[in-house]
Backbone as JSON Lines, residues from 0, in Angstrom:
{"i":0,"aa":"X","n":[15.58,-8.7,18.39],"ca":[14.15,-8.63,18.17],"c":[13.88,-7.95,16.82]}
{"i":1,"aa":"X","n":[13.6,-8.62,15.85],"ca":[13.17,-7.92,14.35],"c":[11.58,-8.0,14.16]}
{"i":2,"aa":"X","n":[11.43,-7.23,13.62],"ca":[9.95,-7.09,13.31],"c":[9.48,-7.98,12.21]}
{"i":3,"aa":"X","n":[8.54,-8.56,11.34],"ca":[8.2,-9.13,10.43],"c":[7.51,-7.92,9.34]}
{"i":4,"aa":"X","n":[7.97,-7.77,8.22],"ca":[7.43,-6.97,7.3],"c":[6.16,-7.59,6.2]}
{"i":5,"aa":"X","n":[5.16,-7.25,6.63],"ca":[4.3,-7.52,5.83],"c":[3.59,-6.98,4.9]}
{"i":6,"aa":"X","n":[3.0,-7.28,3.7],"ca":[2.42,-6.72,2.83],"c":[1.07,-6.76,3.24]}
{"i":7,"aa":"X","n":[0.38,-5.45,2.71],"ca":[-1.01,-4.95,2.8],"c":[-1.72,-4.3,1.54]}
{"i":8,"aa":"X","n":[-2.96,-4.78,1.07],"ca":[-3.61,-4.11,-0.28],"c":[-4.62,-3.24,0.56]}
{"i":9,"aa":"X","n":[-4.57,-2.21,0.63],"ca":[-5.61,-1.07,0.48],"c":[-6.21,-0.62,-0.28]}
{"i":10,"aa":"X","n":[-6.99,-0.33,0.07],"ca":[-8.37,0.25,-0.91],"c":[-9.26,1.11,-0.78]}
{"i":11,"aa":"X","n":[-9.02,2.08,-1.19],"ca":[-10.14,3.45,-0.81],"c":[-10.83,3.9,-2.26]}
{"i":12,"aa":"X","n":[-11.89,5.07,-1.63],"ca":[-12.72,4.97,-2.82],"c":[-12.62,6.38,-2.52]}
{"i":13,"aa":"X","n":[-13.34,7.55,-3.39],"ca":[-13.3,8.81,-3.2],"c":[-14.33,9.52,-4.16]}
{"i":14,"aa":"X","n":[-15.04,10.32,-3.68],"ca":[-16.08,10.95,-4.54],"c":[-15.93,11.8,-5.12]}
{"i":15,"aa":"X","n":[-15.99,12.34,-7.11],"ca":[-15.69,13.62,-7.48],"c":[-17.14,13.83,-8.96]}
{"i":16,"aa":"X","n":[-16.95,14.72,-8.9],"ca":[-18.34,15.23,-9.87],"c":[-19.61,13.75,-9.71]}
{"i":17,"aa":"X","n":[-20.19,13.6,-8.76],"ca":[-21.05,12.56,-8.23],"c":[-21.3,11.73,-8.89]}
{"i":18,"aa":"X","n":[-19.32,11.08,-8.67],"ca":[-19.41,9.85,-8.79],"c":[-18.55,9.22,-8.07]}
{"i":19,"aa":"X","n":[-18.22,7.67,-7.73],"ca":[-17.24,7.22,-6.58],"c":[-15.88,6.64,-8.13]}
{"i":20,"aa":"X","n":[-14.9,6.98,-7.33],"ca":[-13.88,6.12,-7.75],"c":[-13.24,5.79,-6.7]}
{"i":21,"aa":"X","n":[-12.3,4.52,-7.33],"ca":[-11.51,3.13,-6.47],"c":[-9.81,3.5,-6.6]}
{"i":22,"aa":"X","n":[-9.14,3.57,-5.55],"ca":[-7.63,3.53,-5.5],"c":[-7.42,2.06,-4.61]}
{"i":23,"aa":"X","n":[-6.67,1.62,-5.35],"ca":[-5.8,0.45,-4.4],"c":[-4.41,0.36,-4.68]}
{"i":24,"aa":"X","n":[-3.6,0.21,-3.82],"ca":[-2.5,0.0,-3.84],"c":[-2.11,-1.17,-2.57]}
{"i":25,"aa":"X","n":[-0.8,-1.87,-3.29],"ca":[0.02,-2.72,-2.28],"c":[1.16,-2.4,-1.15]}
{"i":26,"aa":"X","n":[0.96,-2.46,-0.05],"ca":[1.89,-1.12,0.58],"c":[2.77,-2.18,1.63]}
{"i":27,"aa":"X","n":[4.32,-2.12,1.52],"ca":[4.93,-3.12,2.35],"c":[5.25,-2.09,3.8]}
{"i":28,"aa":"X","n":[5.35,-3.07,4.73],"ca":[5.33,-2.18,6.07],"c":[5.46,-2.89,7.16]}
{"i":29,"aa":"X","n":[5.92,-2.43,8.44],"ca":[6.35,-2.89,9.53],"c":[4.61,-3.22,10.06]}
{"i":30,"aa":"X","n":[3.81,-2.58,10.32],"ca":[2.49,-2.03,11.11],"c":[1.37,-1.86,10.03]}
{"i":31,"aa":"X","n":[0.0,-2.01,10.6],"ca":[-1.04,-1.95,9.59],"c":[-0.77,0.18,9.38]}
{"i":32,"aa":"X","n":[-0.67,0.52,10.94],"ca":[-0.31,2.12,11.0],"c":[0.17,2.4,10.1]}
{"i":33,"aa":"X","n":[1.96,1.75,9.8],"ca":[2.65,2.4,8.84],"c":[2.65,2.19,7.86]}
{"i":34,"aa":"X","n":[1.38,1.33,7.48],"ca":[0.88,1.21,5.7],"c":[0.44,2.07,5.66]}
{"i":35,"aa":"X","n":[-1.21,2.21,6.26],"ca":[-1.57,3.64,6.13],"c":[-1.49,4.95,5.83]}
{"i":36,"aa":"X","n":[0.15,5.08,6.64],"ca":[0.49,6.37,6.7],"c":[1.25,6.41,5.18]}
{"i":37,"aa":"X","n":[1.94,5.33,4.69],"ca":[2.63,5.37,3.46],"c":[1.2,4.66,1.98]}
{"i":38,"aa":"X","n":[0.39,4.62,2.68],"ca":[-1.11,4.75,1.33],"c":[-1.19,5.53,1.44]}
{"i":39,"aa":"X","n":[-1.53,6.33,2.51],"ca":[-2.09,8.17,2.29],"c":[-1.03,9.34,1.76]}
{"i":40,"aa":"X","n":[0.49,8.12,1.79],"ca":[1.82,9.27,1.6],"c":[1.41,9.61,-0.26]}
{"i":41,"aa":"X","n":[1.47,7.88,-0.73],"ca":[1.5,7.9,-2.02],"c":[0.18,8.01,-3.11]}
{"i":42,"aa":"X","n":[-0.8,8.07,-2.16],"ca":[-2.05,8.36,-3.17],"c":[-2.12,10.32,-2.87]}
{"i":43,"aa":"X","n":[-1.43,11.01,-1.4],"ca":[-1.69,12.17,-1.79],"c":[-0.87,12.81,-2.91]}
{"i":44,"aa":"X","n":[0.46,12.28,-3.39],"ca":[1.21,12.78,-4.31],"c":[0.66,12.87,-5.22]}
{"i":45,"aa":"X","n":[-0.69,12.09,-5.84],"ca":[-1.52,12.28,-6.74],"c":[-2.25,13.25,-6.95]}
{"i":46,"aa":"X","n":[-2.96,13.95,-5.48],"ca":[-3.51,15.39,-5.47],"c":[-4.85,14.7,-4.65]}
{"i":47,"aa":"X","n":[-4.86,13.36,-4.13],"ca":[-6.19,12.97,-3.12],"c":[-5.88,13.51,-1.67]}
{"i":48,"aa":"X","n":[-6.57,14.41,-1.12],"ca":[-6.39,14.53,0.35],"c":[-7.03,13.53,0.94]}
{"i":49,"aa":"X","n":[-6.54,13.38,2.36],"ca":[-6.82,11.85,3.59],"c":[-8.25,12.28,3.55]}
{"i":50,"aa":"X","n":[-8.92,13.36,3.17],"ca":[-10.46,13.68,4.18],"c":[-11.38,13.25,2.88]}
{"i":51,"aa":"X","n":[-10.82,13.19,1.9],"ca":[-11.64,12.71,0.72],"c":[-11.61,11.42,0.6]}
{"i":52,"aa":"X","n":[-10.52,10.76,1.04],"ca":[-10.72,8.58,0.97],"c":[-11.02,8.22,2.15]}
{"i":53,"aa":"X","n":[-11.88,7.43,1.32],"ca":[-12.75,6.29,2.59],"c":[-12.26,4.79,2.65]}
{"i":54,"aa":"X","n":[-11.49,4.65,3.32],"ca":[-10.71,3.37,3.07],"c":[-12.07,1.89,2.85]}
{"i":55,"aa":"X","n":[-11.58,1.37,2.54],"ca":[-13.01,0.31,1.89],"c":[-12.42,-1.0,2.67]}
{"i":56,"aa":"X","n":[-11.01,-1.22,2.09],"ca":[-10.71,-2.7,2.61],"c":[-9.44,-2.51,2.92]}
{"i":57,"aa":"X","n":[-8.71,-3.47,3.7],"ca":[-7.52,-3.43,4.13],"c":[-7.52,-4.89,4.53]}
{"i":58,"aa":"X","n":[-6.19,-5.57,3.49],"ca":[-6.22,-6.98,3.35],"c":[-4.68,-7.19,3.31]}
{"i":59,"aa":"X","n":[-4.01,-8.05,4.16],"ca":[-2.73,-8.79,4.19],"c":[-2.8,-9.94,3.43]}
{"i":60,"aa":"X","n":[-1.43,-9.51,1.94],"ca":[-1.4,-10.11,1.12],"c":[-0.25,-11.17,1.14]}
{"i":61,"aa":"X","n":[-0.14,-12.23,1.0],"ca":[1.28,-13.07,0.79],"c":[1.9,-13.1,-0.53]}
{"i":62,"aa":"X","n":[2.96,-13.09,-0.25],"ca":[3.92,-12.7,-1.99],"c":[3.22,-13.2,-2.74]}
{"i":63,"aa":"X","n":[3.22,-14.2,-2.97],"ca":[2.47,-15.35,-3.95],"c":[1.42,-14.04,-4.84]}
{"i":64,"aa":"X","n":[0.68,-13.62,-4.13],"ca":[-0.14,-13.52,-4.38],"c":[-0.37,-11.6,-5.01]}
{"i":65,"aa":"X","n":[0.23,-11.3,-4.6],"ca":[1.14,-9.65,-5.2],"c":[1.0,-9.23,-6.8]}
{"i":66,"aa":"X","n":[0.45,-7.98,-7.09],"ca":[0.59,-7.91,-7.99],"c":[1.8,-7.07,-8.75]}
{"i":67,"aa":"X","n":[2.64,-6.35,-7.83],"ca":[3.32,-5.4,-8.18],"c":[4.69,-6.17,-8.5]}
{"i":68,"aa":"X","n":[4.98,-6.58,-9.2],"ca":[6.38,-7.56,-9.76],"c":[7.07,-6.56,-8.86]}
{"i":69,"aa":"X","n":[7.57,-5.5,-8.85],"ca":[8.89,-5.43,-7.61],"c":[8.71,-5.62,-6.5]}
{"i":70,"aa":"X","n":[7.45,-5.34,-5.82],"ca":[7.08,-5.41,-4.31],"c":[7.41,-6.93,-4.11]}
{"i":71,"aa":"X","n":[6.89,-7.58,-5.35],"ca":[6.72,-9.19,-5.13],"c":[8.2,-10.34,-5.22]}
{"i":72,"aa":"X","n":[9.06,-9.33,-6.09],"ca":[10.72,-9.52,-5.44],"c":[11.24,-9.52,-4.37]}
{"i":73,"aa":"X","n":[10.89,-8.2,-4.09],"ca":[11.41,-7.45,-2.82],"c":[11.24,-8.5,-1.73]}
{"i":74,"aa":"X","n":[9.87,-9.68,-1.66],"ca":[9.06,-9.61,-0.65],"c":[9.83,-11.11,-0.86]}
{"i":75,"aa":"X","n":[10.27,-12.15,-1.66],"ca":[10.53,-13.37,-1.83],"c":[11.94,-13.16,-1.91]}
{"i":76,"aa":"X","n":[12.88,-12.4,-2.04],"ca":[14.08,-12.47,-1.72],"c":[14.68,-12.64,-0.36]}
{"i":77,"aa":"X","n":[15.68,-13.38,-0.35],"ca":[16.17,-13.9,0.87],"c":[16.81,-12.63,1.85]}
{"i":78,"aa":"X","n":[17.63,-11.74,0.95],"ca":[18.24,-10.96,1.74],"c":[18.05,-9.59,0.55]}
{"i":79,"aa":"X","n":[16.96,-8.99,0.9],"ca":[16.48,-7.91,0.07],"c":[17.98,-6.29,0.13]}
{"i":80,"aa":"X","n":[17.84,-6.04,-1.03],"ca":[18.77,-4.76,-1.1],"c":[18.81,-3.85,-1.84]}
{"i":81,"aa":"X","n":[18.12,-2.6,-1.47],"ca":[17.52,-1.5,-2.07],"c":[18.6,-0.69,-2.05]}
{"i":82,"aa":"X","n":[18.79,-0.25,-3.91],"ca":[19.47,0.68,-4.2],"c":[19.51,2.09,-4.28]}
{"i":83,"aa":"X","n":[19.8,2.6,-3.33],"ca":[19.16,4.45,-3.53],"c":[20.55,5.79,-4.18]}
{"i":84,"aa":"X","n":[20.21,6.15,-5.08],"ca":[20.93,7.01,-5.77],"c":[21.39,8.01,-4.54]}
């Protein structure tokens, strides 16, 4: 039983000196959950806390259509293989 890994574009917005700004990112993942949890991993490394983004959209993307040239490898390769130091 394998899971299907799908890609997801998120999009949150966040308010600072009254005004809104836009974060989106492409987030690959087992679960819409475990996008989430890995959008909120990689936009807090930036210094955004979860209580300040308001997620706006949440859209399942097909490779094709990807903007992140590695995600969009990763995602059209037959037998994907991530190198970790």
């Amino acid at each position: 039983m394998s899971q299907e890994i799908k890609t997801y574009k998120i999009t949150a917005r966040y308010r600072k000196l009254k005004r809104y700004f836009y974060v989106s990112k492409e987030v690959r993942a087992i679960s819409l959950e475990k996008a989430l949890e890995k959008f909120f991993s990689e936009v807090g490394s930036q210094g955004l806390k979860r209580l300040q983004l308001e997620i706006v959209k949440i859209k399942e993307v097909q490779p094709e259509e990807m903007k992140n040239l590695k995600l969009r490898k990763i995602a059209l390769a037959d037998k994907p293989a991530i190198w970790v130091p």
